[in-house]
C-alpha positions in Angstrom: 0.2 -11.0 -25.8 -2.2 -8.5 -24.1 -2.5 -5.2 -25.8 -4.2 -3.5 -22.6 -3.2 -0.1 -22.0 -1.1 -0.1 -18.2 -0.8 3.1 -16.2 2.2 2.3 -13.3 1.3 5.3 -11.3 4.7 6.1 -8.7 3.1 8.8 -5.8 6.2 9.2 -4.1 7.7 11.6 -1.3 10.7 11.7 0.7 11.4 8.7 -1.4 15.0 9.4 -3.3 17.0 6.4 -1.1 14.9 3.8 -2.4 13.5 4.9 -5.6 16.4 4.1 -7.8 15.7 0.2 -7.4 11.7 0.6 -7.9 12.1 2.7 -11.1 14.9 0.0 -11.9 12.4 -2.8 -11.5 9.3 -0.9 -13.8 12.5 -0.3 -16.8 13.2 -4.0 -16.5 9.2 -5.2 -17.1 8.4 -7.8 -19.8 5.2 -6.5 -20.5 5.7 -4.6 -23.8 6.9 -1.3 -22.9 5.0 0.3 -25.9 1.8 -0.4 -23.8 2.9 1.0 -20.2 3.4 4.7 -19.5 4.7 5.4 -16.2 3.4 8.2 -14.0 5.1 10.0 -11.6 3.7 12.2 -9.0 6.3 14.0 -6.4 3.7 14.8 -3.2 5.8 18.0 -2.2 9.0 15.8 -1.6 11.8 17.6 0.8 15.1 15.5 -0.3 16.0 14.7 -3.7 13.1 12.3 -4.7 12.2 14.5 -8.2 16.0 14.7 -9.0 16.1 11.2 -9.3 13.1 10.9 -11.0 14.7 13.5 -13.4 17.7 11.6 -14.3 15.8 8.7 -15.0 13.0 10.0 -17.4 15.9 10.1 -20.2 16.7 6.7 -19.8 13.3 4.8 -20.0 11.9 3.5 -22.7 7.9 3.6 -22.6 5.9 6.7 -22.3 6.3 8.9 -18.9 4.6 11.8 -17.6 5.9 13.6 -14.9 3.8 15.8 -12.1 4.7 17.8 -9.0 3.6 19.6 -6.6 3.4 21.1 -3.0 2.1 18.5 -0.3 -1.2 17.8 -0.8 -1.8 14.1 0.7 -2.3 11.0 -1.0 -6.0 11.3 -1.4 -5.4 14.0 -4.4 -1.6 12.6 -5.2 -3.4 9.2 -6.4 -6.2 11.2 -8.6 -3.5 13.2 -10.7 -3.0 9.2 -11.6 -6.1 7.9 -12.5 -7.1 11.3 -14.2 -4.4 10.3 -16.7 -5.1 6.7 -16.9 -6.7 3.9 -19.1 -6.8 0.1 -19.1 -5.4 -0.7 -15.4 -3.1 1.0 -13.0 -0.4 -0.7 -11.2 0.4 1.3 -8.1 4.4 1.0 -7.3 5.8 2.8 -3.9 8.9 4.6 -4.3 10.6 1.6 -1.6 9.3 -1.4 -3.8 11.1 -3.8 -6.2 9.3 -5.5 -8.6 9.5 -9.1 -10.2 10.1 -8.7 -13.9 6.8 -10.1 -14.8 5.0 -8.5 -11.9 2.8 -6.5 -14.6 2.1 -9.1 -17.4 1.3 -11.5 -14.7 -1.3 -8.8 -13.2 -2.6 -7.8 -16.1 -3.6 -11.2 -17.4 -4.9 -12.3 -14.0 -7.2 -9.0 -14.6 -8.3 -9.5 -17.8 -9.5 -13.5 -17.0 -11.5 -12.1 -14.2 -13.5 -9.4 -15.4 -15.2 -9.3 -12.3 -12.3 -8.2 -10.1 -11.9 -4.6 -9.4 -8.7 -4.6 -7.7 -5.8 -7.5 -7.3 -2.6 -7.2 -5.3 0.7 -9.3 -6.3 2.5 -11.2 -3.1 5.3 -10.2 -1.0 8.3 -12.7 -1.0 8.9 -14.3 2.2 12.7 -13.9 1.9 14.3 -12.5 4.9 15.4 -8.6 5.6 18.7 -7.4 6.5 17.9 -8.1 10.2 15.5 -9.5 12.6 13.0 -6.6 12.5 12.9 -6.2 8.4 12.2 -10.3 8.2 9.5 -10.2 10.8 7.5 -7.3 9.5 8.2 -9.3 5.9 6.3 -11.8 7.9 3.7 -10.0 8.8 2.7 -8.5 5.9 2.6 -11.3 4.1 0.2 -13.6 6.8 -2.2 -10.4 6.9 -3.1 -11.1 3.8 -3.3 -14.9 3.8 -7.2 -14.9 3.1 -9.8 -15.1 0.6 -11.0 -11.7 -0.1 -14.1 -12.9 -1.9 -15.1 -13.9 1.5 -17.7 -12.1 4.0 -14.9 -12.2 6.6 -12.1 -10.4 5.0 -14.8 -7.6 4.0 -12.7 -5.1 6.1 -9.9 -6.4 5.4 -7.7 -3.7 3.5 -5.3 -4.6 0.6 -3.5 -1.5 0.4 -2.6 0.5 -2.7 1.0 -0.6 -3.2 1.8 -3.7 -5.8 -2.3 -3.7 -6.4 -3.3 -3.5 -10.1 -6.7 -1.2 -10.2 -9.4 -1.7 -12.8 -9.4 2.1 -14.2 -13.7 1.4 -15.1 -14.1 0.3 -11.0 -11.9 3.3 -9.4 -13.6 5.8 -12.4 -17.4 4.5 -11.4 -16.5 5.5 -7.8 -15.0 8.6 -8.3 -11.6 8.3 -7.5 -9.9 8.6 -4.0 -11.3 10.6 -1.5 -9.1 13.7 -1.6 -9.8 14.6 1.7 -7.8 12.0 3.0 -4.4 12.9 3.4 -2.6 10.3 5.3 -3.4 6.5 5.7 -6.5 5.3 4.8 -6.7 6.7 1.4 -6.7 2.7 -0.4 -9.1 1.2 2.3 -11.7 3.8 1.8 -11.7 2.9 -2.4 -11.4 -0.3 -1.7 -14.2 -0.5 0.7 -16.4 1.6 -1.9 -15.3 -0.2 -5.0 -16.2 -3.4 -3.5 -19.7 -1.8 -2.7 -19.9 -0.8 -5.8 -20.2 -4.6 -6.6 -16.3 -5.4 -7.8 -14.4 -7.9 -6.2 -10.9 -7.8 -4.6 -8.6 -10.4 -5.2 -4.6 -11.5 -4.6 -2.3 -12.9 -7.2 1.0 -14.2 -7.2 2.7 -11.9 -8.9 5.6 -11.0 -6.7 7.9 -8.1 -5.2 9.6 -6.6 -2.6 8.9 -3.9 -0.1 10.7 -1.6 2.5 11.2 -4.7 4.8 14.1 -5.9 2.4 16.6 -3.4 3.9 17.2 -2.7 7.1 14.2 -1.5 9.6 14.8 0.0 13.1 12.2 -0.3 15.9 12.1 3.4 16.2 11.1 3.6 12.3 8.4 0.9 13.1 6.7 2.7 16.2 7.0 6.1 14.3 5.2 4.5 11.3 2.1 2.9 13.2 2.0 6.0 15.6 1.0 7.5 12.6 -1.0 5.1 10.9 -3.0 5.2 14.3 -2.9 9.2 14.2 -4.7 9.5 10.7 -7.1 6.7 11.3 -8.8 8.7 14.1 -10.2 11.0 11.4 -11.0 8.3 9.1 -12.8 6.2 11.8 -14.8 9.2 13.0 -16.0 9.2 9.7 -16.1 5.8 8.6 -16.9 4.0 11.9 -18.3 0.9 10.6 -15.1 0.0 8.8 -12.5 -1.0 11.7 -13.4 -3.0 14.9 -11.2 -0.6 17.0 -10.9 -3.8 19.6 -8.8 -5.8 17.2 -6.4 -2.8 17.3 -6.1 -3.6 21.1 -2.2 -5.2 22.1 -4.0 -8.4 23.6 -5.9 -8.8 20.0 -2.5 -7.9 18.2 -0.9 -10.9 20.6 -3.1 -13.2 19.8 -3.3 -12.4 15.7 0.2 -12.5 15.8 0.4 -16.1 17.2 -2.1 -17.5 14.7 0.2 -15.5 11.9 3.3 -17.3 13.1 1.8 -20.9 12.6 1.3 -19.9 8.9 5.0 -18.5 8.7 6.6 -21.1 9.8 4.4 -23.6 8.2 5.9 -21.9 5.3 9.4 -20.7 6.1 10.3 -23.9 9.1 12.0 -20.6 10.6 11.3 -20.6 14.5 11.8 -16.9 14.4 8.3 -16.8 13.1 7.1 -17.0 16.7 8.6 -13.6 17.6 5.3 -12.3 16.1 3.0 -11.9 18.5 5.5 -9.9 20.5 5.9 -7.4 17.4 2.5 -6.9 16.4 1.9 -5.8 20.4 4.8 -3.3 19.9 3.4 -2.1 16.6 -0.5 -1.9 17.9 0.8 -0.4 20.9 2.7 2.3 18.9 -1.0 2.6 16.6 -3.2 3.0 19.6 -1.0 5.8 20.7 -1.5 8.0 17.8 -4.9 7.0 17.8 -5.3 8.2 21.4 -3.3 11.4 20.6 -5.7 12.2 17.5 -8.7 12.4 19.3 -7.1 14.5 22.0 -6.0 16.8 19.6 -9.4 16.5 17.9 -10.9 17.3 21.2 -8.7 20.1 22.3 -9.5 21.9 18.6 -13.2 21.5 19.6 -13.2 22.8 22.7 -10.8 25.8 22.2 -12.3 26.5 18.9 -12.4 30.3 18.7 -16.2 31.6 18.5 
């Protein structure tokens, strides 16, 4: 049995519907407990997120520090974990459930390959609570149906949650980029720890996300409006990371159709060829806040006081 050290960092705000199960799912890991501690970090949350947290500490078993603050993005939230950190850190949202060997089946898959940097576990394909939940399931899951060794998923972001990180490849780096507050904190790292000459890899270690309850289509185009809205910063900055044309509805249509081959190859589910029509709602709903970013960008520039 491995004796690595594991840091499960929680970065959580806003989060106190959904955290209950995720803080379940770390209690009821098989990896021995006297090797995990568990850190929380409460970004400025408005609702009862550190409450929860609070009545929870008592109850767990393994080592836990607990950190909040006023908002200060995810860029700095992240950092206060891997300041604190050691062997590997397994990032856990505050919406995520995790399968009870989710981080002894990470943790092995990171100590055969000393070469990886970062590995993510997979989403089950199990279906939401209605038609929107299952499809972005979907979708989540084919977006990451590639080989991430390979020169064509170079851009290709794995995001931070149900990733394991190497603690030496996100130290030699240093850290997340604290200037980022929104999205785009993980594919910045990612993009520089792979530079840095690690590789990123997937596993099958599995769990759940937000898709497994219910998801509304106004919740969906609110989420990508503002994925869109914080990547016009990062993309100003880091141009040569996102082909903006692949953001485009007709490129979402036609990703989405090539996805929906693999789903249902998979599932046999014909809803699987709803796809290309969501990923035009949801790149329709990003290029809006993209568009929106830049004018506000603009409009600061322009009326910028002298």
């Amino acid at each position: 049995m491995s004796k690595s050290k594991v840091t499960v960092g929680v970065c959580v705000r806003n989060s106190a519907a959904t955290l209950l199960e995720a803080i379940e799912s770390i209690i009821n890991q098989d990896y021995p407990h006297e090797f995990i501690e568990v850190i929380f970090v409460d970004d400025g949350s408005e609702d009862k997120t550190l409450s929860v947290i609070e009545s929870y500490v008592p109850k767990m078993d393994m080592k836990v520090k607990l950190f909040h603050h006023k908002w200060k993005g995810l860029g700095y939230t992240r950092n206060v974990v891997v300041a604190n950190a050691e062997d590997f850190i397994v990032w856990v949202d505050g919406d995520m459930v995790l399968s009870r060997d989710f981080v002894s089946e990470l943790v092995k898959f990171m100590e055969q390959h000393p070469k990886v940097g970062i590995a993510k576990g997979k989403q089950t394909l199990e279906s939401g609570k209605n038609l929107l939940a299952t499809l972005e399931t979907y979708s989540r899951v084919a977006s990451r149906m590639v080989d991430y060794a390979s020169e064509k998923a170079q851009f290709k972001s794995l995001g931070t949650g149900g990733c394991i990180y190497r603690v030496e490849a996100i130290s030699q780096v240093g850290g997340f980029d604290e200037s980022i507050t929104g999205y785009g904190e993980d594919f910045d790292v990612e993009y520089r720890i792979r530079k840095a000459g690690w590789l990123l890899s997937t596993t099958d270690a599995q769990f759940r996300d937000y898709e497994r309850g219910r998801v509304s289509w106004k919740d969906l185009w609110c989420r990508y409006l503002k994925r869109g809205y914080d990547a016009h910063k990062f993309t100003r900055e880091r141009k040569t990371l996102v082909s903006l044309y692949k953001m485009l509805p007709p490129a979402a249509f036609f990703a989405g159709l090539f996805h929906s081959f693999k789903i249902y190859k998979l599932t046999s589910r014909k809803v699987a060829f709803l796809l290309p029509l969501q990923y035009v709602f949801k790149m329709s709903a990003w290029c809006f806040g993209f568009i929106k970013g830049n004018l506000d960008f603009y409009r600061a520039s322009v009326f910028k006081p002298q």
